[in-house]
N, C-alpha and C positions, 0 to 999 in steps of 0.2 A: 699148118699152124696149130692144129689140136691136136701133133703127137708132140710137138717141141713145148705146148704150156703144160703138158702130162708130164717133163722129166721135172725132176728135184735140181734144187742146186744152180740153177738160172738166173742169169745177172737180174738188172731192177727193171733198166731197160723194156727188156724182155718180158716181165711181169706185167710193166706197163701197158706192153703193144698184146700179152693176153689179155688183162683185164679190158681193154678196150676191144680184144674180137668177141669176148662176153657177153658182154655188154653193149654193143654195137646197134643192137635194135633201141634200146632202150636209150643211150646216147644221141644217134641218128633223131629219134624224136622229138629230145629236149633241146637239142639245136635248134631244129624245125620251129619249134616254137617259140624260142627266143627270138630268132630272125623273123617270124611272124608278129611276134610283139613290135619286135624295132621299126618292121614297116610298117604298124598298123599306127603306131604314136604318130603321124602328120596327117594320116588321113581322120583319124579319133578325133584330133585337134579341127581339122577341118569342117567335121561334121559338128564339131562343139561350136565353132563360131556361126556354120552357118544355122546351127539351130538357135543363135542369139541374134542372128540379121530375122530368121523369122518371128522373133516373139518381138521386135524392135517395130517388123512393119506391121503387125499382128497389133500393136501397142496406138500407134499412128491411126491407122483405120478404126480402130474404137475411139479414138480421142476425135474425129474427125465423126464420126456417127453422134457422139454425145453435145458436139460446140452444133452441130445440125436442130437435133431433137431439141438442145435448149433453144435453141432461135425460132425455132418451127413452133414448140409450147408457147413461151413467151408472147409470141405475135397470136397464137389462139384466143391466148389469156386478155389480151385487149381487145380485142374482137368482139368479144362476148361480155368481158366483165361487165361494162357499163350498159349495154340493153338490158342484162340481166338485173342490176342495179334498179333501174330507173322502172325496170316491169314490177320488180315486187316492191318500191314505196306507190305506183297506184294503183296493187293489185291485193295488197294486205295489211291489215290495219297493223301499225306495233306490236301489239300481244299476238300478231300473228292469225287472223282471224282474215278470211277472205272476203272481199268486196267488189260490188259489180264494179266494171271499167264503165267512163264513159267515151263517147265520139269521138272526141278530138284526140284522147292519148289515147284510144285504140290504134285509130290513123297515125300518130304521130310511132305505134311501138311495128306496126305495121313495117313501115318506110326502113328503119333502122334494124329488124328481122332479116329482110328480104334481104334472101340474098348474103347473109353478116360472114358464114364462111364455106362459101361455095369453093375456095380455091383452095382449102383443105378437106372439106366433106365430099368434093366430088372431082375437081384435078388432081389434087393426091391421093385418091381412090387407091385402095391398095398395094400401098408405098410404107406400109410397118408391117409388123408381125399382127399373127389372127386377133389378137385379145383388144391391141389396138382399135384394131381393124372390124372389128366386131362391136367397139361402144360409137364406133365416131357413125357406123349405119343406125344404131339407138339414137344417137344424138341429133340426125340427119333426118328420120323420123316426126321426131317429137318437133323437132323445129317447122319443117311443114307444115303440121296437123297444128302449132300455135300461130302460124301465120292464116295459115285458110280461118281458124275461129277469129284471128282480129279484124279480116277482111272481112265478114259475116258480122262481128261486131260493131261498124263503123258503115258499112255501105248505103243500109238504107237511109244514115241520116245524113250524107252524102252526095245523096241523087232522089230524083222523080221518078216517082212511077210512069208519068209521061213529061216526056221531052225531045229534042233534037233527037239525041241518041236511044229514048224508050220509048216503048208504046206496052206497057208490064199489065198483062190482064190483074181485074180486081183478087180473082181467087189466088193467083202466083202471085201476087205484093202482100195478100195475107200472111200468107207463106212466108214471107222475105224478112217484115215487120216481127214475125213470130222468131224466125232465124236468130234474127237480129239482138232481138233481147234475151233471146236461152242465151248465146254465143257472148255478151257483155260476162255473165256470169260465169261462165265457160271460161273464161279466159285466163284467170288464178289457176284453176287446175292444169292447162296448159301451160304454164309458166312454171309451174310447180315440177312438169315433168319434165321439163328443158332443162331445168337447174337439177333436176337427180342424174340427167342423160350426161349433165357437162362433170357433174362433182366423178360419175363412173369413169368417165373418160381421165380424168386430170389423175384418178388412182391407177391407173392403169400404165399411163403414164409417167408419174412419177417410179412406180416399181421397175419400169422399164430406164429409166436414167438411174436408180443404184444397181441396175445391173449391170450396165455399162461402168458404172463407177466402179463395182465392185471388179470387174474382169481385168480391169487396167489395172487398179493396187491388186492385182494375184499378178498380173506381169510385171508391176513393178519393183518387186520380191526373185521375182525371176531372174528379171535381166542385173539385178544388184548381187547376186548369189555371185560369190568367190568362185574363180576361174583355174 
């Protein structure tokens, strides 16, 4: 073949079938490529749908995390609003100026503490991210340590130092009597810190539902992008 494209004078033909033993390597791989293209277009397509089924169920499961998180806050937010409410009008004057509690709405902020949400501070224990997870132990905290001070605030005027169920030495009723009245006054500051424990939580919170917001409107840019 490469003494007959060397003569002169050779039909087109012929030209033809040299220019193509010439060129043959270089031909051979533009083929190659072409037919690599042709078959890669259904599987391209393939991978392009199925990377739209994944941002679709990617879309879903955040929408499904976020209708959760608002039900899950929401039911916090009534939980709490109202002990919290009712603790700071008899726990601080208007201008905001703190005042001893007495007996009866100690008892009374006791009963509606105890206990207000155990079934998020402590059965969904560790069911969000750290930051979450990290104010609702603050918040779980503080709430404690203002139930133990209402329980301290309200007990001795509540019971005997003797009866059926006491028989309370003089020196430990001192003690108790003493408790009793630090602990009325105590009890503003512990309310004080239930409510900064609940206000960290709710910001935490809320940053965590526009991030859910925010990841859904970036997929749903996604999944609307021309195909």
């Amino acid at each position: 073949m490469e003494t007959i494209c060397s003569q002169t004078g050779i039909c087109a033909l012929t030209n033809f079938f040299c220019f193509v033993y010439d060129f043959q390597t270089l031909i051979t791989g533009a083929v190659a490529i072409c037919v690599a293209i042709f078959a890669g277009i259904p599987v391209w397509r393939q991978l392009r749908d199925t990377n739209l089924q994944t941002r679709i169920s990617h879309r879903e499961t955040l929408t499904n995390l976020l209708r959760d998180a608002l039900r899950r806050y929401e039911k916090v937010d009534q939980s709490i609003s109202k002990p919290l409410s009712i603790a700071a009008d008899v726990t601080r004057h208007p201008d905001g100026e703190s005042i001893e509690i007495d007996a009866h709405d100690a008892h009374h902020l006791d009963q509606m503490f105890h206990g207000v949400l155990d079934w998020y501070l402590t059965v969904l224990v560790d069911t969000e991210h750290g930051e979450i997870e990290a104010c609702k132990a603050e918040l779980k905290t503080a709430l404690g340590t203002l139930c133990a001070t209402l329980q301290d605030a309200h007990w001795a005027d509540h019971n005997e130092q003797q009866d059926e169920d006491h028989n309370i030495p003089d020196d430990e009723w001192v003690k108790i009597i003493a408790r009793c009245a630090a602990a009325k006054i105590e009890v503003s500051q512990r309310v004080n810190e239930v409510d900064k424990a609940y206000e960290a939580l709710r910001a935490d919170q809320d940053k965590w539902i526009q991030s859910l917001r925010g990841q859904i409107a970036k997929l749903d840019l996604q999944i609307a992008e021309p195909r």
